[in-house]
C-alpha positions as CSV (number, residue, x, y, z in Angstrom):
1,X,20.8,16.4,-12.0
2,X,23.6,14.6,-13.7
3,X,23.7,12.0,-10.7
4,X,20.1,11.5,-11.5
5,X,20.1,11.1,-15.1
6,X,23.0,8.8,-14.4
7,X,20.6,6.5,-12.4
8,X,18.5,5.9,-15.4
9,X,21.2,5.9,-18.2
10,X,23.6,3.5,-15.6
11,X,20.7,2.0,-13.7
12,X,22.2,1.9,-9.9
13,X,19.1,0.5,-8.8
14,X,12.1,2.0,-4.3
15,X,10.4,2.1,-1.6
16,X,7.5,0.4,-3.3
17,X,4.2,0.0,-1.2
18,X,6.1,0.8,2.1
19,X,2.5,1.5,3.7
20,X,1.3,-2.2,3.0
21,X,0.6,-4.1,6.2
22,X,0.6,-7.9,5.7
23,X,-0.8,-10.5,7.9
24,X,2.7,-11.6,10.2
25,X,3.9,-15.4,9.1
26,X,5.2,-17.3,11.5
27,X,8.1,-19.2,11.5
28,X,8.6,-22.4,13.6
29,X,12.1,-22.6,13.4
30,X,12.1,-19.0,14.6
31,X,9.7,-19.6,17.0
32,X,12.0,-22.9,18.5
33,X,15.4,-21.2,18.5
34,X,16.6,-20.1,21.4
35,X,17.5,-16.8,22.8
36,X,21.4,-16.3,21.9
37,X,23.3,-16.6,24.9
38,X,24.5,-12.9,26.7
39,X,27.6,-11.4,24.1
40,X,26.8,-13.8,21.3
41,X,26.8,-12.5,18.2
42,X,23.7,-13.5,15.9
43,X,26.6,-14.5,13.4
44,X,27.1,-17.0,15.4
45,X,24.1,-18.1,15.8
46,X,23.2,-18.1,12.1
47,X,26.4,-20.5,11.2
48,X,25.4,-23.0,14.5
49,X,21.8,-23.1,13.2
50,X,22.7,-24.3,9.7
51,X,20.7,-21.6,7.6
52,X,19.2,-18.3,7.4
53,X,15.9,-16.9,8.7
54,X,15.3,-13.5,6.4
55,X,12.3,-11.5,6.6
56,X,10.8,-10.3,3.1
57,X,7.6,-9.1,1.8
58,X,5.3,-11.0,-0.6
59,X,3.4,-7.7,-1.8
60,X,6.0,-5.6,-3.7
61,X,7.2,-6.8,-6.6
62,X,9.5,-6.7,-8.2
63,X,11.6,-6.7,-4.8
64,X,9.4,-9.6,-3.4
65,X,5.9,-11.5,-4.6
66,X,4.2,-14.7,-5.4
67,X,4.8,-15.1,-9.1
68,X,2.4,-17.5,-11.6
69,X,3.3,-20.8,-9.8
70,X,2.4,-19.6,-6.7
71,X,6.3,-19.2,-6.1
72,X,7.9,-16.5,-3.7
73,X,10.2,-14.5,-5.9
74,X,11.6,-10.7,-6.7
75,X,15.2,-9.0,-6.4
76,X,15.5,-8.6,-2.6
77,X,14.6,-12.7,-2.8
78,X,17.2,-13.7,-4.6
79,X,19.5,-10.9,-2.8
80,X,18.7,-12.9,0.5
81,X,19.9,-16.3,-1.4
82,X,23.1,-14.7,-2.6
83,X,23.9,-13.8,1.0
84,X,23.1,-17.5,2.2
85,X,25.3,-18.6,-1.1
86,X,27.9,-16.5,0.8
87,X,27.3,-17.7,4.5
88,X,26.9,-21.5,3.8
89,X,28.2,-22.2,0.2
90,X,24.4,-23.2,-0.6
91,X,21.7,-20.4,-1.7
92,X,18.9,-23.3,-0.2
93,X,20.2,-22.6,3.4
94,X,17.8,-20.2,4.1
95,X,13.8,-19.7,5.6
96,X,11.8,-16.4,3.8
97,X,9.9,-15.6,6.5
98,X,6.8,-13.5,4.9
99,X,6.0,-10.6,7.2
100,X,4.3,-7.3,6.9
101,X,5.6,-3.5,6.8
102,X,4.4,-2.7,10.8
103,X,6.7,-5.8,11.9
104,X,9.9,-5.5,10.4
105,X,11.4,-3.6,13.1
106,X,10.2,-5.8,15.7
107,X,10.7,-8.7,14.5
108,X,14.8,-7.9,14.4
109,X,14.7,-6.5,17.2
110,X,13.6,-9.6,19.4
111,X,15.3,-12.3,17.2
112,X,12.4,-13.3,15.0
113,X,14.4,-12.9,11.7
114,X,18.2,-12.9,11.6
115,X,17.9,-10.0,9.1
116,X,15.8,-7.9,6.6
117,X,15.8,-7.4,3.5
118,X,12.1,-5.5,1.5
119,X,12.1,-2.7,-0.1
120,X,13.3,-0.6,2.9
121,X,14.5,3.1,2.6
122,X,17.1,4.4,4.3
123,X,15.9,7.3,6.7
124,X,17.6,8.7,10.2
125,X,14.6,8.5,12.5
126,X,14.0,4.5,11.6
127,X,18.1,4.3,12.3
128,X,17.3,4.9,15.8
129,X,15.2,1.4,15.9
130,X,17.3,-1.0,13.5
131,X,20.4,-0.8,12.2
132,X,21.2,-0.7,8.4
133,X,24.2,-1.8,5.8
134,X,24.7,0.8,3.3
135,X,22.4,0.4,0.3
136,X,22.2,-2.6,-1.8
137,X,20.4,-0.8,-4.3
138,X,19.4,3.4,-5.0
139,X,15.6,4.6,-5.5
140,X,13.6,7.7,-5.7
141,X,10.7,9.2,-6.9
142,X,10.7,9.6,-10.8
143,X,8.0,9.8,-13.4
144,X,7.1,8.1,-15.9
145,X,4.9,9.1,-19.3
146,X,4.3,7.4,-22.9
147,X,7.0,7.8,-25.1
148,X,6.0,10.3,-27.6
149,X,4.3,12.7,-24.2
150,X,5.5,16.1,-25.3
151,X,6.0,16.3,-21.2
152,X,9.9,16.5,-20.8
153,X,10.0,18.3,-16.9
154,X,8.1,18.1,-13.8
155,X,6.7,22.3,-14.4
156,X,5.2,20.6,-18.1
157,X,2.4,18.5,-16.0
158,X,1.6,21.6,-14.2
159,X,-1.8,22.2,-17.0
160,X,-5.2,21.3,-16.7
161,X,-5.5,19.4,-19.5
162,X,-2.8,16.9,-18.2
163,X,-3.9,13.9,-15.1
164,X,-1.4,12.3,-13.0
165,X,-1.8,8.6,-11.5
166,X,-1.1,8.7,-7.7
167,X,-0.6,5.3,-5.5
168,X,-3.4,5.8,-2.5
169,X,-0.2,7.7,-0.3
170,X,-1.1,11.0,1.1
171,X,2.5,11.6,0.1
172,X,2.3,11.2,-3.5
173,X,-0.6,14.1,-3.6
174,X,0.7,16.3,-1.2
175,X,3.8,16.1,-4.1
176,X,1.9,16.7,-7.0
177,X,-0.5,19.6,-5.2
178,X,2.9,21.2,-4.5
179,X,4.9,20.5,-7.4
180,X,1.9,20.6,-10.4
181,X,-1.4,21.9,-8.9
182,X,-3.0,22.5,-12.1
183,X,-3.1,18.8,-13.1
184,X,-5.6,16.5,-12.4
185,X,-5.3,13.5,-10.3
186,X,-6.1,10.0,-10.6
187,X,-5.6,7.1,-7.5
188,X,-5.0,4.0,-7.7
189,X,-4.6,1.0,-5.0
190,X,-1.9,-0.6,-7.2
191,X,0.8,0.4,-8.3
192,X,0.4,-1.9,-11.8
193,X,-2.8,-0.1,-11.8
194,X,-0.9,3.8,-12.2
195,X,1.6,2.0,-14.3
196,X,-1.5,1.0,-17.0
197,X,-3.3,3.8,-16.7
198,X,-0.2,5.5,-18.4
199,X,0.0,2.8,-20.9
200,X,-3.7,3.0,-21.4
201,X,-3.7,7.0,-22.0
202,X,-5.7,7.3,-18.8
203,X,-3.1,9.3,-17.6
204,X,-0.3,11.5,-18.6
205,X,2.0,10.7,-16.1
206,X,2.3,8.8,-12.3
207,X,4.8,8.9,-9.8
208,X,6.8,5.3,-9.3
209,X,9.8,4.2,-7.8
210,X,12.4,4.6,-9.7
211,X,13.5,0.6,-9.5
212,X,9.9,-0.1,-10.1
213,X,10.1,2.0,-13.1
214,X,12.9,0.6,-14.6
215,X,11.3,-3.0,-13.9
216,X,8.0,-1.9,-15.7
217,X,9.7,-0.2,-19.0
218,X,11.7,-2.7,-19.2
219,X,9.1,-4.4,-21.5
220,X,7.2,-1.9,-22.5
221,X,9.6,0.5,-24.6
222,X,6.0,2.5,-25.2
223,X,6.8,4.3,-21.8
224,X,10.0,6.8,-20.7
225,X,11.2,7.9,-17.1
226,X,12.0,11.5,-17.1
227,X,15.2,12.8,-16.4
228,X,14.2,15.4,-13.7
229,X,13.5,13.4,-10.5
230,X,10.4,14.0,-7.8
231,X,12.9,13.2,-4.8
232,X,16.5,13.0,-4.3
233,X,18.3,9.9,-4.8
234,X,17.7,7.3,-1.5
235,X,19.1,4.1,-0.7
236,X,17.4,0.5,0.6
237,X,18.9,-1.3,2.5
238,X,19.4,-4.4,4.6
239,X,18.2,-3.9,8.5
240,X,18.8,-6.1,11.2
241,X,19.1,-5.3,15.4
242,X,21.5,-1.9,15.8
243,X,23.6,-3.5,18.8
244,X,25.4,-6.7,17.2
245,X,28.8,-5.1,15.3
246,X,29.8,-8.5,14.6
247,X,26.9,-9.4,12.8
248,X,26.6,-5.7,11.1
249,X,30.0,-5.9,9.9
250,X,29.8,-9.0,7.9
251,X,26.7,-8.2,6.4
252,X,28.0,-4.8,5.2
253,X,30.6,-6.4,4.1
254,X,29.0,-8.9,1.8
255,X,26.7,-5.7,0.2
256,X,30.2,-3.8,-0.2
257,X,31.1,-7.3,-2.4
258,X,28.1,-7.1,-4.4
259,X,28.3,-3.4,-5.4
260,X,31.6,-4.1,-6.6
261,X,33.8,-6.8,-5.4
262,X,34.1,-10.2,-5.2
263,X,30.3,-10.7,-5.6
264,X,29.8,-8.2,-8.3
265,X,29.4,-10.7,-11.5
266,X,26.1,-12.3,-9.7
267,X,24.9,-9.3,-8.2
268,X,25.1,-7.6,-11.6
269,X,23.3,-10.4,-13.5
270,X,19.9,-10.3,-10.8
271,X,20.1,-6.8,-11.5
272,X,20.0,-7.0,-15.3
273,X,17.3,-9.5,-15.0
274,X,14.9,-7.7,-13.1
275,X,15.6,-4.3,-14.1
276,X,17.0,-4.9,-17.7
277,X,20.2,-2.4,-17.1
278,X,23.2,-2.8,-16.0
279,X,24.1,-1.1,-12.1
280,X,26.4,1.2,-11.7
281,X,29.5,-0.3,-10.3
282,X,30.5,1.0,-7.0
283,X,34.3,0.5,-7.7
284,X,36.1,1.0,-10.9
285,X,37.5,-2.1,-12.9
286,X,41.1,-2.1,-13.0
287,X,42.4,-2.3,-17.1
288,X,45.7,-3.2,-17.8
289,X,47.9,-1.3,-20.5
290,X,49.8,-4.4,-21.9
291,X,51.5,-1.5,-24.7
């Protein structure tokens, strides 16, 4: 539990509408680039073509969405542009190639995208179709109630009088008919829409991501995350084809950087801006006793 209390306290950073199914984009540079030729690695292809060609979602914010202007934004966004900043030297150097949930694995897989990067959880049967980096950034299922709730554990909701907001997931209810069966249940298409029925006092409680979470209390101090998680702690991550070790490697690489290396300082500050916490840094900063 202290791992998970940590999260919140720390903020190490959901797999938020990982059922959505968008309409497939389609890229014309993608479309005109060639197959790579037999042992190249798509490394090498990324630093001949002169950019990168990520796939990302436009329907889970705040990991990816169309903001006010009509502009493509989120945290995984402007992850992807701190990666180009690494390849090229030049965070522009890069196509956002808006796809939906049912085509990120084949899109990597046949070349369509040089790599993903939305809102994707970390689970062993999808490692048998993609290959991942370790995790950019930690989730879970928390929950999340008004400030002064007297509800302080997960057993509390378990009462009649109590109503929990569900996202339209047949996982979400087969959680809270196992975990509080006495409460009653609300659904919701949107997750904004369990987040403000919370705020409203339609409900007493829903069950968010725990980024999203953070991202949504961030300005509305009116609403807590509980310590005692739904789920144990997961991990999204970066997916791209599982037989290119070159190309795996360096990618890895550059998240290792961002949890805690030479890529920290920016990584930190995206983090802090969508989230409004600091992560928890992966490696320990070196002080120096000067006596």
């Amino acid at each position: 539990m202290g791992s998970r209390r940590e999260f919140i306290t720390k903020a190490s950073g959901v797999v938020a509408g990982a059922g959505l199914v968008l309409a497939q984009a389609q890229s014309p540079a993608a479309a005109q680039q060639p197959p790579a030729p037999e042992g190249r690695s798509k490394l090498d292809e990324v630093r001949a073509r002169g950019k990168l060609i990520v796939g990302v979602t436009s329907e889970a914010p705040p990991f990816g969405f169309i903001d006010d202007r009509g502009e493509l934004t989120g945290f995984d966004i402007e992850v992807a542009k701190l990666i180009a900043k690494a390849v090229f030297g030049d965070e522009k150097k890069i196509e956002l190639f808006k796809q939906g949930f049912a085509a990120r694995w084949p899109n990597v897989q046949n070349g369509t995208i040089d790599f993903g990067i939305m809102v994707t959880t970390v689970y062993a049967d999808r490692a048998l179709q993609v290959a991942f980096t370790r995790p950019y950034i930690d989730s879970g299922i928390v929950v999340v109630v008004k400030k002064d709730s007297p509800v302080r554990t997960i057993a509390d909701l378990n009462r009649p009088e109590y109503t929990v907001a569900h996202l339209t997931a047949p996982v979400q209810e087969e959680r809270g008919r196992r975990l509080y069966p006495n409460a009653k249940f609300l659904t919701f298409d949107a997750i904004s829409s369990q987040f403000n029925a919370v705020k409203l006092g339609r409900a007493t409680a829903a069950q968010l991501d725990a980024p999203v979470a953070l991202y949504y209390t961030k300005d509305n101090p009116d609403i807590r995350i509980l310590d005692e998680w739904l789920t144990d702690v997961t991990g999204n991550a970066i997916f791209l084809r599982p037989d290119d070790f070159k190309w795996w490697l360096f990618l890895d690489t550059i998240v290792a950087e961002m949890l805690g290396g030479s890529l920290w300082s920016p990584y930190k500050a995206l983090y802090k801006k969508w989230f409004g916490v600091e992560p928890r840094r992966a490696r320990a900063a070196q002080t120096t006793d000067k006596g």
